[in-house]
N, C-alpha and C positions, 0 to 999 in steps of 0.2 A: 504494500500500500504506500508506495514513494510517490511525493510530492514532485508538478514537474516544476521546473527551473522558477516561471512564473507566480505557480501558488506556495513558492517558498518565498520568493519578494515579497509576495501578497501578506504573507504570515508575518515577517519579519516586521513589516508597516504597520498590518493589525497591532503586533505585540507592542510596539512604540506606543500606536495611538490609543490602545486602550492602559496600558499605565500610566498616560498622560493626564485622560479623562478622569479613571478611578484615583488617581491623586487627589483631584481637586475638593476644597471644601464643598459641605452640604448646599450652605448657601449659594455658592454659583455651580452646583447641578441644577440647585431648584431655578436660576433663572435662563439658566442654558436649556434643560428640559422641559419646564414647565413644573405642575402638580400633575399625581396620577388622578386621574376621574374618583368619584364621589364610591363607585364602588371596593377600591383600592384604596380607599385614605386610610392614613398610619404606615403607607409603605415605605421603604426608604430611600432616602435619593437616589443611593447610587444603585439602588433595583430598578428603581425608575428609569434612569437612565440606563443600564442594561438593558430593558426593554423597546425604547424609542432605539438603540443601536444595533438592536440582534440582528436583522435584516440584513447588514454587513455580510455577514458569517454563516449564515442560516440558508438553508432550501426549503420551500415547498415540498410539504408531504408528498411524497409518490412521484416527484419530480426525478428521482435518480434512484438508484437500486441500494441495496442493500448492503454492498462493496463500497459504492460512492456516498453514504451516507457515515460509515465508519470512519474512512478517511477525513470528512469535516470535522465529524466527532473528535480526534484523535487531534486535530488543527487547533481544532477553538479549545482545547484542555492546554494544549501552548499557547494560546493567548491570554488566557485569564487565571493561568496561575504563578503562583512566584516560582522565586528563583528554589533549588533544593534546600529542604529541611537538615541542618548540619545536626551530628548528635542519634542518626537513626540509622543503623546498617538493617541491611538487606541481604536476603538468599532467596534463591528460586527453586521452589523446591515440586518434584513431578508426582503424585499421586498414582498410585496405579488401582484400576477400577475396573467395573465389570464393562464398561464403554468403552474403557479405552484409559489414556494417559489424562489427567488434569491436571495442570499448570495451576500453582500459587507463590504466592510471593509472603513472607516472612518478612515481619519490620521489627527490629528489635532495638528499642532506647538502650544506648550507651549505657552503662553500668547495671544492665538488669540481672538479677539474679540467676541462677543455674533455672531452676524450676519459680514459674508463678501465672498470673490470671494471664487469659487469652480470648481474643476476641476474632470470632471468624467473622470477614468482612465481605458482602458481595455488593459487585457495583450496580448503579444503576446506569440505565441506557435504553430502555422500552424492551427488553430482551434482544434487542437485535444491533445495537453498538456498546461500544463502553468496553474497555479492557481495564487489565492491570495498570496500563499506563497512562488511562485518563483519568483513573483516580488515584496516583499512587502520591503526590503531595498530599492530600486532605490526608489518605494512611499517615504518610509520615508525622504531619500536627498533631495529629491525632493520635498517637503512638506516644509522641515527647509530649505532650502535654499533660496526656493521663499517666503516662508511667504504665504504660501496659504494651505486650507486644499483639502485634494484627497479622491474623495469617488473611490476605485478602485469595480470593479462590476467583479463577478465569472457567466459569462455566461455559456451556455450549449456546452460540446465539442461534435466533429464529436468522431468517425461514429455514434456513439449514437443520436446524434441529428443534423442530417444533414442540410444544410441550406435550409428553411430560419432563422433558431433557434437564430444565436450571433445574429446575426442584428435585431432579433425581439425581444431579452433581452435588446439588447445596446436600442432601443427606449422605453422598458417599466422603464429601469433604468431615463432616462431623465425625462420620465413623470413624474413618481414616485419624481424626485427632485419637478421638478416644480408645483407639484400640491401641495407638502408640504416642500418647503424649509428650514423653521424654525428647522424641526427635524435633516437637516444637515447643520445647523446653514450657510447656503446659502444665498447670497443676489439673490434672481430670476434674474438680469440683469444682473449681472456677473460671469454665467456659463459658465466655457468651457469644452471642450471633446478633448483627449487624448489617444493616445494607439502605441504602437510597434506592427511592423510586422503585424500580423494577428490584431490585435488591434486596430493598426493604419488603417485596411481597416474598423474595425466598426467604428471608428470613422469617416473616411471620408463619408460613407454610412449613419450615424446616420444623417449627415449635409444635404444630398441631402434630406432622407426621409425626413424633417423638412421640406424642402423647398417643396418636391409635395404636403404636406397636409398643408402648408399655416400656420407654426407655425414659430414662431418666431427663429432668428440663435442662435446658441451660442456665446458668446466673441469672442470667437478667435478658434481654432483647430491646433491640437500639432500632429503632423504626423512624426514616429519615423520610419525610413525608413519604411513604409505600402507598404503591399500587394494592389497594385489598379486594377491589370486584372489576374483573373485565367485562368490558361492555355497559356499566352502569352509565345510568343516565342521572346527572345531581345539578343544583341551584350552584355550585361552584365553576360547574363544567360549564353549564352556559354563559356566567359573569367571566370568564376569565376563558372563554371560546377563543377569542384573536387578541394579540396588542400586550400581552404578556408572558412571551418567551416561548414557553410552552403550549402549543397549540390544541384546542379536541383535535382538528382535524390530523394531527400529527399522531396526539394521542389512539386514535381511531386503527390510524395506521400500521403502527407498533403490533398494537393488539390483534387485528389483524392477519400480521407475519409471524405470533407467536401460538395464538390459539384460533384456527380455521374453522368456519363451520360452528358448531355448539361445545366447543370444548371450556371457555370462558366460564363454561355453567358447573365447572368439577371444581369442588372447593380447595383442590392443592392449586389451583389457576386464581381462585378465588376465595380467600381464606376468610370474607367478611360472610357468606354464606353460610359457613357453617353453624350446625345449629347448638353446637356443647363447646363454649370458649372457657368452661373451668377449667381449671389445675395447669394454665400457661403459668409460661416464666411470667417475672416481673418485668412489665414493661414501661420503657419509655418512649414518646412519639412525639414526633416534630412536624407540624404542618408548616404549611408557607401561606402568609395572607393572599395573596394573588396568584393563586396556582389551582388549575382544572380539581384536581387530585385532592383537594382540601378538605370536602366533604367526606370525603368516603375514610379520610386518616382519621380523621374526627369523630368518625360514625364507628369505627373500628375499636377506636381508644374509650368511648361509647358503651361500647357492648364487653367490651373485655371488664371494664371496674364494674358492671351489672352483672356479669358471672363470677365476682370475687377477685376478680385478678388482681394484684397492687400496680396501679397505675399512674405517669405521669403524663401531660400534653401539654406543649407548649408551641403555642402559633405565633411564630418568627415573621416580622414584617419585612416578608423577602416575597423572590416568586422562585419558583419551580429553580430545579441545578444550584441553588445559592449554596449547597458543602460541596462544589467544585471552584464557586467562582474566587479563586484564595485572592487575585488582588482584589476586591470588596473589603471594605472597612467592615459591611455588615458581615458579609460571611467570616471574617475572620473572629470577629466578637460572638457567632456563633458557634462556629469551633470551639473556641475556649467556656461556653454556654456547655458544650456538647462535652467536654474532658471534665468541666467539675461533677457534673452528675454522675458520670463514668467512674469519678474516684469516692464518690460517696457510695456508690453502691458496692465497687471495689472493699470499702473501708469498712464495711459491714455496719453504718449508721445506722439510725431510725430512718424508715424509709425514706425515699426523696420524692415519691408521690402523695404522703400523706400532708394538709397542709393546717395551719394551727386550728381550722375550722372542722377540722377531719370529713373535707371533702376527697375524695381516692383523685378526683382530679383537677389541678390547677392550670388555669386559665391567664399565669402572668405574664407570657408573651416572652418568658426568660427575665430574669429583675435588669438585665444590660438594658431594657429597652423600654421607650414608655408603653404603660399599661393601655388595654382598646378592651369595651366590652366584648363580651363573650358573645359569638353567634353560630348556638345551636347549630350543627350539621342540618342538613333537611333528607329526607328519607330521599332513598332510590328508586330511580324508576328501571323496571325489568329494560332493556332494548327490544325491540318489537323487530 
């Protein structure tokens, strides 16, 4: 997937002009961009402005295949992240599985111990872009920040391998830890699972499948605004249709290329469908104010503290991709949002979803950011 001659100048320009931009104070995005619409208020500048400039960088759903959408993918992670995380080594390490070979990558903070907590990470990207290396800066922050190592896992993308394939890597990856921990210097009883977007639905699927075959939960689960029902129809997805990064019509697409036909409707595709969400991990969930996806994170985080589950949510006034976008002021304030919860629950606290009200879930938007009333998810509608 090499860049030709041209769309490497192209890249190199992007990467100038957008740390030029993301430098700039609040105040002059807000007068260079404008304010986002009434729907979107509380968002943050510089989301805002990622949105009025994604068009730069971005294709039209279904305008290119599924080869030519990875390679933008894989462009625009070199334009909007920083320079490498110092303090975090890495190893590649290959799985061997009933599929075939699976590629992961190992991040381990400088001075960490022989053996301790481990967090499997999977990326997002609608199932059909996104590798190790368009998410491997947020791993690294997020590694040195929590003091924890990330085995991040290179699952199988659609259309090429259509579901049931992430969800049957995201479990062979699990195994694979816990049958030999030691090789990723792992303590077996404190493993968690992790992932954005599409990522964030293997991991919440990774917790149910655990639970019908009677194997023990993870630590905790890190749910970065997730995909939890294919083909829903919600009050998010229409406000936030066009003009905010993430498009339905892209979204549409994705899903699409990963579940064909009615497969959308099998709860490892769709883990908000299901109907018995006791005895999960402890969860935490990050929606995005401006992002298709928000209801149904919400509606998710929802239904999990209604069947006992210990729950945290907290809606980030960002839109969709903001734990890739590292030069962001906001995204990176959210990382560091994302590493203290991580070391509290690490740290074996009172829990970090329960709040002085002993409500199971808090609605403060992360304390870095001002507080916005709370707005109820709205129920989904079937796709027809």
């Amino acid at each position: 997937m090499s860049a030709s001659p041209f769309d490497s100048i192209r890249l190199v320009v992007l990467s100038a002009a957008a740390r030029l931009v993301f430098a700039l104070p609040d105040g002059l995005l807000t007068r260079i961009f404008g304010r986002p619409p009434s729907v979107a208020a509380g968002l943050r500048p510089d989301a805002w402005a990622l949105c009025r400039i994604a068009g730069l960088v971005d294709r039209d759903a279904g305008s290119a295949g599924p080869l030519e959408m990875r390679i933008d993918t894989e462009n625009l992670a070199q334009v909007v992240t920083l320079d490498p995380e110092p303090g975090v080594e890495t190893r590649d390490i290959e799985l061997e599985t009933e599929a075939g070979p699976l590629r992961t990558r190992l991040y381990e903070p400088a001075g960490s111990p022989t053996t301790g907590p481990l967090l499997i990470f999977f990326h997002g990207g609608g199932f059909v872009v996104g590798s190790l290396d368009t998410h491997d800066q947020s791993c690294r922050r997020i590694a040195k920040s929590a003091g924890i190592r990330i085995l991040a896992v290179d699952y199988r993308l659609a259309p090429e391998n259509t579901f049931p394939a992430a969800p049957d890597d995201a479990l062979a990856a699990w195994r694979a830890v816990q049958a030999d921990p030691s090789t990723f210097g792992a303590d077996r009883d404190r493993v968690s699972v992790a992932g954005d977007s599409a990522g964030g639905n293997l991991a919440a699927v990774l917790c149910q499948d655990l639970k019908r075959a009677g194997e023990d939960q993870p630590l905790f689960q890190l749910l970065i605004y997730p995909v939890v029902h294919i083909g829903a129809e919600t009050a998010s997805k229409d406000d936030f249709a066009s003009g905010f990064y993430l498009t339905a019509e892209r979204m549409d697409w994705y899903e699409e290329q990963y579940c064909p036909g009615d497969l959308g409707s099998d709860v490892r595709a769709s883990p908000l469908l299901a109907e018995d969400l006791s005895g999960l991990a402890p969860a935490y969930i990050l929606s995005a104010l401006a992002d298709p996806l928000r209801d149904e994170a919400e509606d998710y985080a929802h239904r999990l503290a209604a069947a006992g589950v210990p729950v945290r949510l907290d809606r980030m006034p960002m839109v969709h991709a903001w734990f890739n976008i590292m030069i962001s002021r906001s995204s990176v304030k959210g990382h560091d949002v994302i590493a203290e919860q991580v070391r509290k629950y690490l740290a074996e606290v009172p829990h970090p979803a329960t709040s002085n009200s002993g409500d199971r879930i808090r609605w403060d938007d992360a304390r870095r950011y001002r507080k916005t009333d709370p707005q109820p998810a709205r129920r989904h509608r079937a796709r027809t």
